[in-house]
Steps between C-alpha positions, in 0.01 A plus 500: 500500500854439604525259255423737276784736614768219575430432102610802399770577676617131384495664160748751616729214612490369153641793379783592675763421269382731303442784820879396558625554125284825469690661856841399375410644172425832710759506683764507253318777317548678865826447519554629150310776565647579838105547641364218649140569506376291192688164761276637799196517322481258186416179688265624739263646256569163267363315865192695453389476144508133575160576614398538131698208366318228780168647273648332184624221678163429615333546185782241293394248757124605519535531880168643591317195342574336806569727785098620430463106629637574846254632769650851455337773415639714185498798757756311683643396154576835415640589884749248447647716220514792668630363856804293228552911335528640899724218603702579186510858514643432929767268349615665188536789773682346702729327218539851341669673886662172537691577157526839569700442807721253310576680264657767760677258723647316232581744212505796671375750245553888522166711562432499135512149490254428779334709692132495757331685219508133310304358771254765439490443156503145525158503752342718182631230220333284740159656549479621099534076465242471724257771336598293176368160653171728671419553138557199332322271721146588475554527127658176478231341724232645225672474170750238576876489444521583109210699462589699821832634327320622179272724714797628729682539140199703385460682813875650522494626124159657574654670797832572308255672213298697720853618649648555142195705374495701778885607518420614143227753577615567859747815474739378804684808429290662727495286791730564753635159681731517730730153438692528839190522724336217356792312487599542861114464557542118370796412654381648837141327490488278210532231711224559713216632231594181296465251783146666565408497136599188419308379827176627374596358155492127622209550734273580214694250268414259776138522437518587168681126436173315734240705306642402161627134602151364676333588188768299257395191416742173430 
């Protein structure tokens, strides 16, 4: 199983000259900007889609063909790939405060510019990429990489219709929201209610991924 995990984050190795050429690209649209929270937080969430991109890479080169050879079990199989998105998630953390803090001692942008909020906001980009991963992986392990983005694809516009149809016949005029509360409500615990969401998200995408991987056959 750390084979398995050493793999993948190989596969992020391979890529870094394109992680590199993505923050730069950031960065200078920061510095236009004068806000430097699209630098903070584009290459840590880029660090954790890679979790979907080692999928394709393992499909191209029809991977599981022979790792279903080794005496591992495809419970372990699957634990692999969500140990390598937990590693991932810690280091794109990490990578994420560590540009944060460069940012300040080096550039030294006004409160506007850079502020602790981002690191808030960066820990939410982070978990949403996580949710994102929770959800693809079980449908990935049952469809497969192509099929499994024609049924997300089908999914979101289903969602986005139900939405659509219902702002239509729902008069909003008469409900009352008040924008600041909820507002200050995110920023305050956002944090927190998405880090135990997203938890419970990958717990049951764990087991959703063994159910629907021991009974693929190869």
């Amino acid at each position: 199983m750390k084979g398995l995990i050493i793999k993948d984050l190989l596969f992020i190795k391979s890529t870094w000259k394109f992680l590199i050429i993505m923050f730069i690209g950031s960065l200078l649209i920061s510095v236009a900007l004068g806000n430097y929270l699209l630098a903070i937080c584009v290459l840590p969430v880029m660090l954790l889609s890679s979790g979907i991109n080692t999928f394709q890479t393992d499909e191209f080169y029809n991977t599981d063909s022979y790792i279903l050879s080794f005496p591992l079990s495809r419970k372990k199989i699957v634990l692999s790939k969500y140990i390598f998105t937990l590693i991932v998630l810690l280091v794109s953390t990490y990578i994420g405060l560590m540009l944060y803090f460069f940012i300040y001692l080096i550039i030294h942008p006004g409160f506007n510019g850079l502020n602790t909020d981002m690191i808030k906001q960066l820990l939410m980009l982070e978990f949403s990429a996580v949710f994102v991963n929770s959800v693809f992986y079980p449908v990935i392990y049952k469809f497969g990489c192509e099929k499994s983005r024609l049924v997300l694809l089908s999914i979101v516009m289903l969602l986005l219709g139900i939405v659509s149809i219902a702002s239509v016949y729902i008069n909003t005029q008469n409900v009352n929201l008040d924008f600041e509360f909820i507002v200050n409500t995110i920023q305050t615990y956002g944090v927190y209610v998405l880090g135990v969401f997203v938890s419970i998200c990958l717990v049951i995408s764990y087991f959703l991924s063994i159910l629907f991987y021991k009974r693929k056959d190869y």
